[in-house]
C-alpha positions as CSV (number, residue, x, y, z in Angstrom):
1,X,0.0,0.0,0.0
2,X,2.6,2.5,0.6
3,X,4.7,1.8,-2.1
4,X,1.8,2.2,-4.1
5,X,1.1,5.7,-2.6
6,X,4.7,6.6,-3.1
7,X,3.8,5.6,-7.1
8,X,0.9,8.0,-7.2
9,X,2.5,11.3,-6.2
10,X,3.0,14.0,-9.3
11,X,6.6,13.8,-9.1
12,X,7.0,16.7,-12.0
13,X,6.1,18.8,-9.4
14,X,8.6,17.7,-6.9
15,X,11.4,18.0,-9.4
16,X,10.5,21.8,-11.0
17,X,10.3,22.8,-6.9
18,X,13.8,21.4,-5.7
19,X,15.3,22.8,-9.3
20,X,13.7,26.2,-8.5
21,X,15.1,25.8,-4.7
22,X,18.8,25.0,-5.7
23,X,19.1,27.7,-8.7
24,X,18.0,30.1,-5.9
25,X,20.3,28.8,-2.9
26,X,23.3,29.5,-6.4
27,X,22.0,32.8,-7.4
28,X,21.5,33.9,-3.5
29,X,25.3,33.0,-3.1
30,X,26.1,35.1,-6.2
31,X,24.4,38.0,-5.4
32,X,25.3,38.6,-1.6
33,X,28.9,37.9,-1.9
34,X,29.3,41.4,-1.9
35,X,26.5,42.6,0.0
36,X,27.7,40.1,3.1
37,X,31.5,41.6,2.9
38,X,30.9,45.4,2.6
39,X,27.5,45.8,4.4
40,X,27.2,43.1,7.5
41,X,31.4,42.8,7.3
42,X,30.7,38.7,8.0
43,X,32.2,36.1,5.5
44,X,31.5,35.9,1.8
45,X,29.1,32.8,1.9
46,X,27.3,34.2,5.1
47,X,23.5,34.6,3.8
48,X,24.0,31.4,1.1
49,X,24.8,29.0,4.6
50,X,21.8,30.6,6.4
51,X,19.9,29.6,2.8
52,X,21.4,26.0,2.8
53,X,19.9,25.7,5.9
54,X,17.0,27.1,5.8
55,X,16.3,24.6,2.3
56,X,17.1,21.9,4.5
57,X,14.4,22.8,7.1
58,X,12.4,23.3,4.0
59,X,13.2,20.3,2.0
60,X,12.2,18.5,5.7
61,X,8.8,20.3,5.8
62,X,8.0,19.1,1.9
63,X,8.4,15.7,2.7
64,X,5.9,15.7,5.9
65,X,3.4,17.8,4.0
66,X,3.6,15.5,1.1
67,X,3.1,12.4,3.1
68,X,0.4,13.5,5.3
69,X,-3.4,13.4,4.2
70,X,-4.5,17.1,3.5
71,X,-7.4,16.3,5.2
72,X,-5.9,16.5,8.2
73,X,-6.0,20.3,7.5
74,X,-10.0,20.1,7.6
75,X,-10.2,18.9,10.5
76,X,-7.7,21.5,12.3
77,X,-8.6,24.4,10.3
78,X,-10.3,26.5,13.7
79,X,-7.2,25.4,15.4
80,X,-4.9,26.6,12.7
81,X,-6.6,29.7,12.1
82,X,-6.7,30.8,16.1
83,X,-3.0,30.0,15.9
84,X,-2.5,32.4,13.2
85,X,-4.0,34.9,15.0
86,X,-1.8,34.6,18.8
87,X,1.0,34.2,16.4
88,X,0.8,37.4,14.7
89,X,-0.4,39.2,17.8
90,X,3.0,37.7,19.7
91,X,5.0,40.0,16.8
92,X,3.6,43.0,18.7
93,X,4.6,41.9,21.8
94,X,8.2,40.1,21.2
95,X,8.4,40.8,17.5
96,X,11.7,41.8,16.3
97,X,12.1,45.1,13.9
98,X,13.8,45.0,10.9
99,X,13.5,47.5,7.6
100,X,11.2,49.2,9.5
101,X,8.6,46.5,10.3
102,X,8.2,44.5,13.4
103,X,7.7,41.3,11.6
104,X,9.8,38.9,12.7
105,X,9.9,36.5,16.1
106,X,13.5,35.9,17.1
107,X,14.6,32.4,18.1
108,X,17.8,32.9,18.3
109,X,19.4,31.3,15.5
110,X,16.8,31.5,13.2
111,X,14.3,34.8,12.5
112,X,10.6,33.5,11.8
113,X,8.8,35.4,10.0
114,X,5.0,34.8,11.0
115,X,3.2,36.2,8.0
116,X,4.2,34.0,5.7
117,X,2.8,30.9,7.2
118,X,-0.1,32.7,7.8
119,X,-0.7,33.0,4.6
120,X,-1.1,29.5,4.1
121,X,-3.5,29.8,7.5
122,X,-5.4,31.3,5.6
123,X,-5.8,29.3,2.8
124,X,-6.7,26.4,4.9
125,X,-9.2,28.2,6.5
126,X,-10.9,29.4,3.6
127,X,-10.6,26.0,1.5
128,X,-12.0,24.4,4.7
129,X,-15.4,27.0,5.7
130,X,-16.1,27.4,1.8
131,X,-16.2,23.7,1.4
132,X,-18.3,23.1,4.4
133,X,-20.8,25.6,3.7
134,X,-21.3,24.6,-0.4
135,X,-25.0,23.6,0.6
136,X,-26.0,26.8,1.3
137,X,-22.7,29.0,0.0
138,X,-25.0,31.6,-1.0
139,X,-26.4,32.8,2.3
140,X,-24.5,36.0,2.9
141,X,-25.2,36.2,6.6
142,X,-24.3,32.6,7.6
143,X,-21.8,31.8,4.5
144,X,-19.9,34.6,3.4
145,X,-19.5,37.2,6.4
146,X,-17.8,35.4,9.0
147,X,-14.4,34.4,6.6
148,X,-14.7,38.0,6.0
149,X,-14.0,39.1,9.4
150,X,-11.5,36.7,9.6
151,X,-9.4,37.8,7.0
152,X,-10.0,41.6,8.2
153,X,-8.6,40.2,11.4
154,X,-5.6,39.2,9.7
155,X,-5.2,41.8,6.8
156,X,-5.1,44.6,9.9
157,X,-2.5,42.7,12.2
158,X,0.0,42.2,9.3
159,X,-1.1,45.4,7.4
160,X,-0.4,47.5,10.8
161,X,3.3,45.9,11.5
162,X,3.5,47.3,8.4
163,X,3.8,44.4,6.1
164,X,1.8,45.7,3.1
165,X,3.6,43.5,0.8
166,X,2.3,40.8,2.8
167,X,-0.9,41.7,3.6
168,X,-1.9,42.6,-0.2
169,X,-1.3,38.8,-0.8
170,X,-3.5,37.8,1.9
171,X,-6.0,40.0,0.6
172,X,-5.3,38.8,-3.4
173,X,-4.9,35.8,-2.3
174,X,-8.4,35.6,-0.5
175,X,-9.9,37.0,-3.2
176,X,-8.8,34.3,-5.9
177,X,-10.3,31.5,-3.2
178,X,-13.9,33.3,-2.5
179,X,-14.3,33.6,-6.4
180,X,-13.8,30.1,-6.9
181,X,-15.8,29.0,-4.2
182,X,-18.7,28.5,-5.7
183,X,-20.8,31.3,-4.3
184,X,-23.0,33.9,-6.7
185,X,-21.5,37.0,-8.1
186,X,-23.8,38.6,-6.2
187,X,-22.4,38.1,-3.5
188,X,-18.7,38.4,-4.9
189,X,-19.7,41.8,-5.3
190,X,-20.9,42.5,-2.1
191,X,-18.1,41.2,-0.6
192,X,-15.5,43.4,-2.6
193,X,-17.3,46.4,-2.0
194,X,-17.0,45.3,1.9
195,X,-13.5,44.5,1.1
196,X,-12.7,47.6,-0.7
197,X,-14.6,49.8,1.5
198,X,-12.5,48.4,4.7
199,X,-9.5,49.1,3.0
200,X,-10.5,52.7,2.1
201,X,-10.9,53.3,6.5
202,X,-7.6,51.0,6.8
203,X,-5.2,53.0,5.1
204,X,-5.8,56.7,5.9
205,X,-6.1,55.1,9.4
206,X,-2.7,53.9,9.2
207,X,-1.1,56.8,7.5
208,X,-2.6,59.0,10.0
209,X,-1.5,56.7,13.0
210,X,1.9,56.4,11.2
211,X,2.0,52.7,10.6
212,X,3.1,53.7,6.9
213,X,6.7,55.3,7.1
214,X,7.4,58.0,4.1
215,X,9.6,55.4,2.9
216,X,6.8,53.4,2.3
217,X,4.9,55.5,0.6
218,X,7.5,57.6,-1.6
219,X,7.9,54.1,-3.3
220,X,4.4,54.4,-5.0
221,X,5.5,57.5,-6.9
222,X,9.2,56.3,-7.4
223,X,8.0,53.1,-9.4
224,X,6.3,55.1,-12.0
225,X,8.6,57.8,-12.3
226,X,11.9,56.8,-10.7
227,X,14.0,59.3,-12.6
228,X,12.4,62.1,-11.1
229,X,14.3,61.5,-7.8
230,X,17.4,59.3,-9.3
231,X,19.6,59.2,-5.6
232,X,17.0,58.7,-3.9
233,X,13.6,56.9,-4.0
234,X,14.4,55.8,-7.2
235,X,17.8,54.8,-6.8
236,X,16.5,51.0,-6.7
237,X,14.4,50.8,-9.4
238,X,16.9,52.5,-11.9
239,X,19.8,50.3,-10.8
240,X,17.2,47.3,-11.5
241,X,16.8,48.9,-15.0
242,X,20.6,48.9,-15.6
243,X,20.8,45.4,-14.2
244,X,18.3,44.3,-16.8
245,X,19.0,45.9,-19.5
246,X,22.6,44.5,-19.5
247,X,22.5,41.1,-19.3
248,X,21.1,40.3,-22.6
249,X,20.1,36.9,-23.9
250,X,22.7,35.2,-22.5
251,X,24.2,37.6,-19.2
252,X,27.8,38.4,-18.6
253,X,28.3,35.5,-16.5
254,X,27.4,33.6,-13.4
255,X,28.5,35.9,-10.7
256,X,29.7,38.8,-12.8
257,X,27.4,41.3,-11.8
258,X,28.1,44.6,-11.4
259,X,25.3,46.1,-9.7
260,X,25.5,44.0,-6.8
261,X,28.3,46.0,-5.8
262,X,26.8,48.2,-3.6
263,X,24.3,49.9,-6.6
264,X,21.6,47.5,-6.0
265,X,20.2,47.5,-2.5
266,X,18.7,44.4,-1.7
267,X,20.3,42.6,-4.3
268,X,19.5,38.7,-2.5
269,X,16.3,39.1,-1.2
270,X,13.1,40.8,-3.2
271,X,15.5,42.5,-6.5
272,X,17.4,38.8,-7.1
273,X,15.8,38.3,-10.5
274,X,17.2,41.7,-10.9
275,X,20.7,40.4,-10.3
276,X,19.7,36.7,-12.3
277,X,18.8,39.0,-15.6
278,X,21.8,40.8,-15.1
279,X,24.2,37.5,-15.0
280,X,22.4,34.6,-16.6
281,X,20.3,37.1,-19.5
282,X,17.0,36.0,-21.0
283,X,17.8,32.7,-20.7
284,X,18.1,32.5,-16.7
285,X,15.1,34.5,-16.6
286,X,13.1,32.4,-18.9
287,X,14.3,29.5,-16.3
288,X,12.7,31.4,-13.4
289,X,9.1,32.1,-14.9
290,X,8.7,28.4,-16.9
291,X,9.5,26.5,-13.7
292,X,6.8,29.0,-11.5
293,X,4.7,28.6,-14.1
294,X,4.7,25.5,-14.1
295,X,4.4,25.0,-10.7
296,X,1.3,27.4,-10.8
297,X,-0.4,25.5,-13.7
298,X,0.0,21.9,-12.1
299,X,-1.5,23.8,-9.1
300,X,-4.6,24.7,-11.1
301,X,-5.2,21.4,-13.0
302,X,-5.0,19.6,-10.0
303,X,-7.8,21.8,-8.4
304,X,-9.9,21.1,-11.7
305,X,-9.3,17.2,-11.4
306,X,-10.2,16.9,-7.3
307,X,-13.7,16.2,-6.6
308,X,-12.9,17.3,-2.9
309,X,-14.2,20.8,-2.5
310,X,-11.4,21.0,-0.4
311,X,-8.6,19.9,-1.8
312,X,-9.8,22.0,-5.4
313,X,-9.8,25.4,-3.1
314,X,-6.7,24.4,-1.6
315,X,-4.7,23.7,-4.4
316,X,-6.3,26.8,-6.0
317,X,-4.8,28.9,-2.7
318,X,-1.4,27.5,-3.2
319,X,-1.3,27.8,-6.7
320,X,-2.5,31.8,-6.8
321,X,-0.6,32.2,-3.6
322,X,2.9,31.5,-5.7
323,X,1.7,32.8,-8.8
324,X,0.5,36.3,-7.2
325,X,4.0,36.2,-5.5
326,X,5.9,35.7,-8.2
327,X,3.8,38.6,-9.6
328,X,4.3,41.1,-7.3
329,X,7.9,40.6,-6.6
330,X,8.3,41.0,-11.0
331,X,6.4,44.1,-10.8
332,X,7.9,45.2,-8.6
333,X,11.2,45.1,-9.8
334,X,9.8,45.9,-13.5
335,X,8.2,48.9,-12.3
336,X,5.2,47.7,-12.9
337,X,4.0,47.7,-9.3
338,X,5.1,49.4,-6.0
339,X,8.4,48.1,-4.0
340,X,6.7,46.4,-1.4
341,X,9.6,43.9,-0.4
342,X,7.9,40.7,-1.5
343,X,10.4,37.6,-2.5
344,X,10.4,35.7,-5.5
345,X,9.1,32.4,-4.8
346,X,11.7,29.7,-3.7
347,X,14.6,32.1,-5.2
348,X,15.1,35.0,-3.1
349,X,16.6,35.1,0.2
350,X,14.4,34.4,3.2
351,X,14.3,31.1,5.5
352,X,10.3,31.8,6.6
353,X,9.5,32.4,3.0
354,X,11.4,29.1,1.2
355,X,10.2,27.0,4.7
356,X,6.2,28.3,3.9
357,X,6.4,27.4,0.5
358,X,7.9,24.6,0.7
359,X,5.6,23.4,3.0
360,X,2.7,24.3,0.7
361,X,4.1,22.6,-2.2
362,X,4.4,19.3,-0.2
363,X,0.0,19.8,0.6
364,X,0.1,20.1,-3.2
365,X,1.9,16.9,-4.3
366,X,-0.2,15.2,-1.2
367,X,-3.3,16.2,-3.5
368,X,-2.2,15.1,-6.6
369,X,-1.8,11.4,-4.9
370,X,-5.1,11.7,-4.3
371,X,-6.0,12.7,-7.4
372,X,-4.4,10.2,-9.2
373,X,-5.2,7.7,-6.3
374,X,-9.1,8.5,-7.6
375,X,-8.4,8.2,-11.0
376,X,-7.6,4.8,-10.6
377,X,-9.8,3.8,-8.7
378,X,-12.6,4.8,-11.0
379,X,-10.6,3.4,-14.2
380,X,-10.6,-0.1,-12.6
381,X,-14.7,-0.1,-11.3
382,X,-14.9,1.0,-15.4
383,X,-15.9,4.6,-15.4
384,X,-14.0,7.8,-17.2
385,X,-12.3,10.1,-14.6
């Protein structure tokens, strides 16, 4: 029985993860070499041995999320979602600043970073009350407000640390779930207005209060016209241009970068695809985005082939969870979209972040062994999957 299990798991998707995992542990090596001598004065390979470690914790994680039944999720989901909630309220009261958020939890060795497990909180917590409540998913009162208040519970702790990066994915993220839950657009539209008109209080709330630095908020006008303040706000974005625009098809090399030297803040963390264009070209970016996208659309076919209610809006929640990631983090660095600090997905520096996604990836191949497991089991009693 359990070497058939082991012959039922989607084993495409392990491989595309653990390839995107080790190109970033490389390109996190190459581009804070520099950063590690010059800025933190510690050793050359200082952030990529906090990253080995971190994808062993990770690679750990996979492998006990892939072998245990997602439903286990369903039937821990209030549990999981309370814990969310003390967790992100501990960061207020122990939480460690850093880059002007308190955001982290310090445990000595390692920095955990609560929000981004909470982001899968709250995909289990949606996946599990929208599939419970399908009978009647159209009952506003009884259906659709009370995960509303939940995720306004969450959006404001993380929003008010101030992770807006962060809590904009919750948000997306939520928003991806609730539309594929089943429920009319009536009430989609209800809720967004809801949505949208909580977030129109939230954030003069938290300008006011000063939960949004200047910082913060001098990065929405430097991403659409950095030039217009070139050593300052812009200084990032402009640098990303250059880093871009001069690697080509093919780069000038695996760890030849120049703007890693001090002209590119944040080179390792959320502007790494930055530094990856810049050494590796079209070609290492092209790498990047076909293994995420692939990851994303496995994610999405699996959620069409589940006849669990559950397991479809979970996979959904982990496969828009990465993509809007992956998203954000490209816009960001394209100018597309604000600097908010949000990593790229599996590449960027950041235990919390590889460890949560690693995580989720393992509840993803779980529910493509059940897929598959189904599949079967409806071939041999004769009748089309």
């Amino acid at each position: 029985m359990l070497k058939r299990m082991f012959q039922l798991y989607d084993y495409s998707i392990v491989v595309a993860v653990f390839l995107l995992s080790l190109f970033g542990l490389i390109m996190v090596y190459s581009s804070s070499m520099v950063v590690a001598v010059s800025r933190f004065e510690v050793d050359a390979d200082f952030f990529f041995a906090k990253q080995r470690m971190s994808l062993i914790l990770a690679t750990v994680a996979f492998f006990v999320t892939m072998v245990l039944p997602y439903r286990l999720y369903f039937r821990l989901f209030k549990l999981i979602a309370f814990g969310s909630i003390i967790l992100l309220g501990l960061v207020y009261v122990i939480g460690k600043t850093a880059g002007n958020a308190q955001s982290w939890i310090s445990l000595g060795l390692y920095n955990l970073q609560p929000g981004e497990f909470v982001k899968i909180s709250v995909i289990i917590y949606l996946a599990a009350i929208y599939s419970k409540k399908q009978t009647y998913i159209n009952d506003f009162g009884t259906a659709v407000l009370p995960p509303l208040v939940f995720i306004l519970i969450i959006f404001a702790q993380v929003f008010f640390q101030p992770d807006l990066g962060t809590a904009v994915l919750i948000a997306m993220i939520a928003v991806v779930i609730t539309f594929s839950s089943g429920m009319n657009i009536m009430n989609i539209g209800k809720l967004l207005l809801l949505g949208g008109g909580a977030l129109a209080a939230i954030i003069p709330l938290a300008i006011n209060a000063g939960a949004l630095s200047d910082e913060q908020l001098s990065r929405f006008g430097a991403a659409y016209n950095p030039f217009s303040d070139p050593l300052g706000d812009g200084h990032q974005l402009i640098n990303s241009y250059i880093a871009i625009g001069s690697g080509g098809v093919t780069g000038v090399g695996l760890g030849n970068s120049n703007q890693k030297y001090g002209f590119l803040p944040e080179s390792h963390t959320d502007f790494i695809m930055a530094v990856i264009s810049e050494e590796l070209g079209i070609l290492g970016v092209g790498f990047v985005i076909l293994l995420l996208s692939f990851i994303v659309i496995k994610g999405f076919l699996l959620a069409r082939k589940c006849h669990d209610p559950f397991g479809s809006l979970l996979a959904i929640g982990i496969a828009s969870m990465i993509g809007i990631q992956a998203c954000v983090n490209l816009g960001a660095l394209t100018g597309l979209l604000p600097i908010t600090g949000v990593p790229l997905p599996f590449v960027s520096y950041g235990g919390s972040s590889l460890l949560a996604l690693m995580a989720s990836v393992g509840i993803l191949v779980n529910i493509s062994m059940f897929v598959n497991y189904q599949k079967d089991k409806l071939k041999n009693q004769g009748i089309a999957a």
